[in-house]
N, C-alpha and C positions, 0 to 999 in steps of 0.2 A: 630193723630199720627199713621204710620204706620210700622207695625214691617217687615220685610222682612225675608221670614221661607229661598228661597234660592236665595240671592242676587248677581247680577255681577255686577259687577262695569263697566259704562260706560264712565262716563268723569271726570276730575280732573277740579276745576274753578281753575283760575288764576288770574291775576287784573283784577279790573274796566278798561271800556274802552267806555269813555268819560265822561258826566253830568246823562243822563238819564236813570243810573241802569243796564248797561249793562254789560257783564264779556263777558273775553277771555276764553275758555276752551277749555283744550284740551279732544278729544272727541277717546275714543277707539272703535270707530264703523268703519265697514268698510269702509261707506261714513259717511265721518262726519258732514254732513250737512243733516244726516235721523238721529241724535239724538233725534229731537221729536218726530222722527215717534212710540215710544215703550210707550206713553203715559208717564202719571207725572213721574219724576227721585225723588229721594228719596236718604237722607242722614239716617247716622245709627242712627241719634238721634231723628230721627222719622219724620221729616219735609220732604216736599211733593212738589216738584217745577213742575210748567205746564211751557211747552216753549211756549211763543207767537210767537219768530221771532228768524232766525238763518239765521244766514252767514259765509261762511267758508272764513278765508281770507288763507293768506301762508303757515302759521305753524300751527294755531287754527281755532276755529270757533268763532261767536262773537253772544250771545246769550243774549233774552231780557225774564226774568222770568216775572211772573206775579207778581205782590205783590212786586216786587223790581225796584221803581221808582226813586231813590236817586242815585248819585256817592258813600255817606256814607253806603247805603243799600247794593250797590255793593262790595264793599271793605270788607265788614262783611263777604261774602261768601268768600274770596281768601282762596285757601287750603281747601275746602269743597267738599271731594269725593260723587259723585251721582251713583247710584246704582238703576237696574230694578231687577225685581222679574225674574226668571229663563224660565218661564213659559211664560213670553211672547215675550221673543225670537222665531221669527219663523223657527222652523224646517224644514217644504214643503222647504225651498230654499235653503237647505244643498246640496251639492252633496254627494257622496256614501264617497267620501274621505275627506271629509269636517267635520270639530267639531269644537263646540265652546271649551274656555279655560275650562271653569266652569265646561263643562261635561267629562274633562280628568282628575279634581282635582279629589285626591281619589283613583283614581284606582290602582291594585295593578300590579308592572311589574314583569312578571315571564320569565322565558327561555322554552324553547323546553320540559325539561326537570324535569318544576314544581317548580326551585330555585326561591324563590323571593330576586328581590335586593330592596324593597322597596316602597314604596308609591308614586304616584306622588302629591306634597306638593304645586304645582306651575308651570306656564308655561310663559317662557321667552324671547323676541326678542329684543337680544341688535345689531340686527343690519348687524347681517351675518347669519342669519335663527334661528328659533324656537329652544327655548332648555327645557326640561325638566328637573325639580328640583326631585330627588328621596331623599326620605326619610326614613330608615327601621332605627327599634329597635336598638338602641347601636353602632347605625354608624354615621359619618358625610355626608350630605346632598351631593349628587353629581348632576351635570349636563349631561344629554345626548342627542344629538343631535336627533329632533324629524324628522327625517327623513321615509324615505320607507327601505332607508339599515338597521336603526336600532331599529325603531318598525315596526315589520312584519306585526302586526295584532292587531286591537281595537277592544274590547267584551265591549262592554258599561253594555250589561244586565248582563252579569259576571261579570261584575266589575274590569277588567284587559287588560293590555296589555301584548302581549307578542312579547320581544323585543331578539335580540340578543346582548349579552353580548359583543362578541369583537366587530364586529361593531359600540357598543355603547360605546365603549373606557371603557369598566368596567375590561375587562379584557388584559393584555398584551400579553397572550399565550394560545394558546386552551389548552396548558398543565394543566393552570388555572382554570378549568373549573370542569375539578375534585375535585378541591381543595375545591369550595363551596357544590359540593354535601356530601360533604363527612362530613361537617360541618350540611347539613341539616338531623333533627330528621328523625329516619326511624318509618313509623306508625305501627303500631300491627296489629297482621290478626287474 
Protein backbone atom coordinates (compact mmCIF):
# COMPACT_ATOMS: atom_id res chain seq x y z
CA UNK A 1 0.00 0.00 0.00
CA UNK A 2 1.21 3.18 -1.06
CA UNK A 3 0.24 6.59 0.38
CA UNK A 4 1.03 9.52 -2.08
CA UNK A 5 2.36 12.81 0.12
CA UNK A 6 1.78 14.97 -3.47
CA UNK A 7 -0.36 13.03 -5.93
CA UNK A 8 -1.45 14.05 -9.84
CA UNK A 9 -3.79 12.52 -11.24
CA UNK A 10 -2.97 10.91 -14.56
CA UNK A 11 -5.72 8.88 -16.05
CA UNK A 12 -9.34 8.05 -15.23
CA UNK A 13 -10.08 3.97 -16.35
CA UNK A 14 -13.11 3.53 -18.20
CA UNK A 15 -14.67 -0.05 -19.30
CA UNK A 16 -13.22 -3.18 -19.99
CA UNK A 17 -12.14 -3.66 -23.39
CA UNK A 18 -12.39 -7.04 -24.46
CA UNK A 19 -11.75 -10.83 -22.58
CA UNK A 20 -8.23 -10.35 -21.49
CA UNK A 21 -8.26 -7.50 -18.62
CA UNK A 22 -7.78 -4.82 -20.47
CA UNK A 23 -9.44 -1.18 -19.73
CA UNK A 24 -9.96 1.97 -21.83
CA UNK A 25 -8.57 5.09 -20.05
CA UNK A 26 -8.40 8.09 -20.61
CA UNK A 27 -5.03 9.34 -20.00
CA UNK A 28 -4.26 13.31 -18.88
CA UNK A 29 -0.75 13.08 -20.30
CA UNK A 30 0.37 14.94 -22.96
CA UNK A 31 1.03 11.89 -25.14
CA UNK A 32 -1.07 9.44 -23.91
CA UNK A 33 0.40 6.61 -24.92
CA UNK A 34 3.76 7.62 -22.29
CA UNK A 35 1.30 6.83 -19.39
CA UNK A 36 3.79 4.06 -18.45
CA UNK A 37 6.53 5.86 -18.94
CA UNK A 38 6.06 7.58 -14.85
CA UNK A 39 6.49 4.13 -13.35
CA UNK A 40 3.45 2.17 -11.30
CA UNK A 41 0.15 4.68 -11.26
CA UNK A 42 -1.50 4.37 -7.88
CA UNK A 43 -5.18 4.70 -6.75
CA UNK A 44 -5.91 6.62 -3.25
CA UNK A 45 -6.70 3.47 -1.57
CA UNK A 46 -3.29 2.46 -1.87
CA UNK A 47 -3.20 -0.09 -4.75
CA UNK A 48 -0.15 0.10 -7.13
CA UNK A 49 -0.82 -0.68 -11.08
CA UNK A 50 2.46 -1.52 -13.46
CA UNK A 51 1.53 -0.96 -17.13
CA UNK A 52 2.53 -3.87 -19.29
CA UNK A 53 1.21 -2.67 -22.74
CA UNK A 54 -0.68 0.49 -23.96
CA UNK A 55 -2.31 1.63 -26.99
CA UNK A 56 -3.74 4.79 -27.73
CA UNK A 57 -6.69 4.23 -29.94
CA UNK A 58 -9.20 7.59 -30.97
CA UNK A 59 -10.47 9.13 -27.92
CA UNK A 60 -8.53 6.73 -25.17
CA UNK A 61 -5.71 4.50 -24.71
CA UNK A 62 -6.25 0.86 -24.24
CA UNK A 63 -4.10 -0.41 -21.42
CA UNK A 64 -3.13 -4.06 -20.09
CA UNK A 65 -2.14 -3.88 -15.97
CA UNK A 66 -0.44 -6.49 -14.45
CA UNK A 67 -2.46 -8.63 -12.04
CA UNK A 68 -5.55 -7.80 -14.19
CA UNK A 69 -6.08 -10.92 -16.42
CA UNK A 70 -10.06 -11.22 -16.44
CA UNK A 71 -12.85 -9.04 -18.29
CA UNK A 72 -14.44 -9.34 -14.41
CA UNK A 73 -10.91 -7.93 -13.04
CA UNK A 74 -11.30 -5.25 -15.64
CA UNK A 75 -14.60 -4.08 -14.98
CA UNK A 76 -13.68 -3.90 -11.15
CA UNK A 77 -11.39 -1.00 -12.10
CA UNK A 78 -14.08 1.30 -14.18
CA UNK A 79 -14.17 4.82 -12.44
CA UNK A 80 -10.81 4.16 -10.74
CA UNK A 81 -8.63 7.47 -10.84
CA UNK A 82 -4.58 6.73 -11.11
CA UNK A 83 -2.44 9.02 -9.72
CA UNK A 84 1.86 9.54 -9.87
CA UNK A 85 3.71 10.98 -6.98
CA UNK A 86 4.53 14.81 -8.05
CA UNK A 87 8.14 14.12 -8.10
CA UNK A 88 8.40 12.17 -10.80
CA UNK A 89 7.20 14.39 -13.25
CA UNK A 90 10.07 15.48 -15.19
CA UNK A 91 10.86 19.03 -14.85
CA UNK A 92 14.38 19.15 -17.52
CA UNK A 93 11.54 19.24 -20.32
CA UNK A 94 9.37 22.14 -19.09
CA UNK A 95 9.85 25.20 -21.10
CA UNK A 96 10.40 28.62 -19.30
CA UNK A 97 6.45 29.07 -19.94
CA UNK A 98 5.41 25.75 -19.33
CA UNK A 99 3.75 24.17 -15.74
CA UNK A 100 2.30 21.50 -14.67
CA UNK A 101 -1.42 21.81 -13.16
CA UNK A 102 -0.44 20.58 -9.70
CA UNK A 103 2.32 23.04 -9.48
CA UNK A 104 -0.29 26.10 -9.96
CA UNK A 105 -2.70 24.57 -7.31
CA UNK A 106 -2.15 26.59 -4.21
CA UNK A 107 -0.78 29.56 -5.15
CA UNK A 108 -2.06 32.76 -4.14
CA UNK A 109 -3.21 35.45 -7.24
CA UNK A 110 -2.27 38.93 -6.20
CA UNK A 111 -2.48 42.40 -8.41
CA UNK A 112 0.42 44.88 -9.13
CA UNK A 113 -0.66 46.25 -6.02
CA UNK A 114 -0.51 43.18 -3.20
CA UNK A 115 -4.81 42.71 -3.36
CA UNK A 116 -5.20 39.07 -3.19
CA UNK A 117 -8.33 37.61 -5.10
CA UNK A 118 -7.67 34.28 -4.01
CA UNK A 119 -6.30 30.97 -4.13
CA UNK A 120 -5.86 28.83 -7.15
CA UNK A 121 -8.33 25.67 -6.03
CA UNK A 122 -7.96 24.11 -9.64
CA UNK A 123 -7.05 24.24 -13.30
CA UNK A 124 -9.53 23.75 -16.06
CA UNK A 125 -9.79 23.08 -19.90
CA UNK A 126 -13.33 22.72 -21.20
CA UNK A 127 -12.28 23.33 -24.44
CA UNK A 128 -11.61 27.07 -25.42
CA UNK A 129 -8.18 27.34 -23.23
CA UNK A 130 -7.12 26.91 -19.63
CA UNK A 131 -9.06 28.45 -16.97
CA UNK A 132 -8.27 28.96 -13.54
CA UNK A 133 -10.56 28.35 -10.50
CA UNK A 134 -9.81 31.21 -7.63
CA UNK A 135 -10.76 30.68 -4.41
CA UNK A 136 -10.48 33.42 -1.35
CA UNK A 137 -12.03 33.53 2.20
CA UNK A 138 -15.95 34.40 2.10
CA UNK A 139 -16.14 34.64 -1.65
CA UNK A 140 -17.46 32.36 -4.32
CA UNK A 141 -15.06 30.45 -6.55
CA UNK A 142 -14.42 32.45 -9.90
CA UNK A 143 -12.85 31.51 -13.14
CA UNK A 144 -9.97 33.23 -15.01
CA UNK A 145 -8.72 32.83 -18.04
CA UNK A 146 -5.00 31.39 -17.63
CA UNK A 147 -3.63 33.28 -20.29
CA UNK A 148 -0.19 35.89 -20.82
CA UNK A 149 -3.12 38.99 -20.76
CA UNK A 150 -4.15 37.88 -17.49
CA UNK A 151 -1.49 36.19 -15.45
CA UNK A 152 1.54 38.41 -15.99
CA UNK A 153 3.83 36.47 -13.91
CA UNK A 154 4.31 32.85 -12.03
CA UNK A 155 6.60 32.82 -8.69
CA UNK A 156 6.35 29.14 -8.05
CA UNK A 157 8.97 29.65 -5.01
CA UNK A 158 6.61 32.54 -3.80
CA UNK A 159 3.86 30.90 -4.08
CA UNK A 160 1.93 33.31 -6.26
CA UNK A 161 0.68 34.55 -9.27
CA UNK A 162 0.41 37.78 -10.19
CA UNK A 163 -2.43 38.44 -12.45
CA UNK A 164 -4.30 41.45 -13.73
CA UNK A 165 -7.71 41.91 -12.44
CA UNK A 166 -9.48 43.41 -15.61
CA UNK A 167 -7.97 41.39 -17.87
CA UNK A 168 -9.08 38.53 -15.82
CA UNK A 169 -12.57 39.53 -16.10
CA UNK A 170 -12.54 40.28 -12.00
CA UNK A 171 -13.08 43.50 -12.40
CA UNK A 172 -15.43 45.66 -14.78
CA UNK A 173 -13.80 49.25 -14.39
CA UNK A 174 -10.28 50.19 -13.41
CA UNK A 175 -12.53 52.48 -11.19
CA UNK A 176 -13.03 49.03 -9.38
CA UNK A 177 -9.80 48.60 -8.41
CA UNK A 178 -9.94 51.01 -5.80
CA UNK A 179 -12.68 49.41 -4.42
CA UNK A 180 -10.68 46.34 -3.34
CA UNK A 181 -7.76 48.16 -1.99
CA UNK A 182 -9.64 49.93 0.10
CA UNK A 183 -11.25 46.78 1.65
CA UNK A 184 -7.79 45.43 2.14
CA UNK A 185 -6.36 45.65 5.97
CA UNK A 186 -3.60 48.36 6.14
CA UNK A 187 -0.34 46.77 8.13
CA UNK A 188 1.03 48.75 11.14
CA UNK A 189 4.62 50.35 10.98
Amino acid sequence: MTKLENPVLMATIGGAQGLRGEVRAKAYTADPGALGDYGHLHSMDGRSFEVLEIRETKNVVVVRFRGVNDRNAAEALNGLELYIERDNLPDEELEDDEFYYADLEGLEALDDKGVSYGTVTGVFDFGAGDLLELKGPGKRPVLIPFSEVSVLEIDLEAGTLLIDPLAAGLVDDPEELSKFTADKPKKKK
